[in-house]
C-alpha positions in Angstrom: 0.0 0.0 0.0 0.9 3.6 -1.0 0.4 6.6 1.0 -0.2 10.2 0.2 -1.1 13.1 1.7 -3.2 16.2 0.8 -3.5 19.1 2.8 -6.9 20.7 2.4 -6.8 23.2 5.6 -5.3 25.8 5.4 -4.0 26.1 1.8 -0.8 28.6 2.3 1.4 26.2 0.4 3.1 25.9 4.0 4.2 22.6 4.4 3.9 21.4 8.4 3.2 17.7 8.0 4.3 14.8 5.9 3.6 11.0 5.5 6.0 7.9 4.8 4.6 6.7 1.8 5.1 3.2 3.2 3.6 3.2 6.8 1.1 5.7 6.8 2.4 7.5 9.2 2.5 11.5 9.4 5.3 13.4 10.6 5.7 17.3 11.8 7.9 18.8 9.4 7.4 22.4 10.9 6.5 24.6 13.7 2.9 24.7 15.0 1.6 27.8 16.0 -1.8 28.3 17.5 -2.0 31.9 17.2 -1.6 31.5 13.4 -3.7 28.2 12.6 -5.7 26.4 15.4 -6.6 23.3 13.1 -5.0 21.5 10.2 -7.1 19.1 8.0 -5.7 16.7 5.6 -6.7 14.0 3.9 -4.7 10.5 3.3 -4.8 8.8 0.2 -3.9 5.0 0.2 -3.3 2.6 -2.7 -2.5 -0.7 -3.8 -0.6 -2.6 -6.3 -3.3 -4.7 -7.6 -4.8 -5.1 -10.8 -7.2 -3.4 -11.3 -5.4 -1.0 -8.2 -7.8 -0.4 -5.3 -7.9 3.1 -3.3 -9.3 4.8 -0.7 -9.0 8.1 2.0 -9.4 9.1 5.0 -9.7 12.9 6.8 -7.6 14.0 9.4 -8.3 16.7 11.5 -5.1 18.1 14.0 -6.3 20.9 16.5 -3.4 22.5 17.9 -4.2 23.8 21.9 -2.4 27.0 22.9 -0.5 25.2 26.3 1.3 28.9 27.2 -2.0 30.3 27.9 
């Protein structure tokens, strides 16, 4: 199975979280900042390598808390 990952929330172009297209499994790969955006969601695509390939998504949704308040 193949993994991808789709940000649909917010669209600044900003990358702040990426997937290992083998395991799934989604990494930080920037700085959070509540005051800027309080929630992130993305969806994950997942393939396979059958014939005819099957497919399917999921929606993630990351709310980040403001812990110096």
């Amino acid at each position: 199975i193949s993994y991808s990952l789709q940000h649909l929330f917010p669209q600044d172009g900003k990358v702040v979280f990426g997937i290992d297209r083998n395991s799934g499994e989604i990494r930080l790969c920037g700085d959070l900042d509540f005051e800027d955006v309080g929630q992130y969601r993305l969806q994950v695509d997942a393939s396979d390598q059958g014939n005819p390939p099957l497919s399917g998504h999921c929606k993630v949704v990351l709310e980040v808390l403001d812990v110096n308040d």
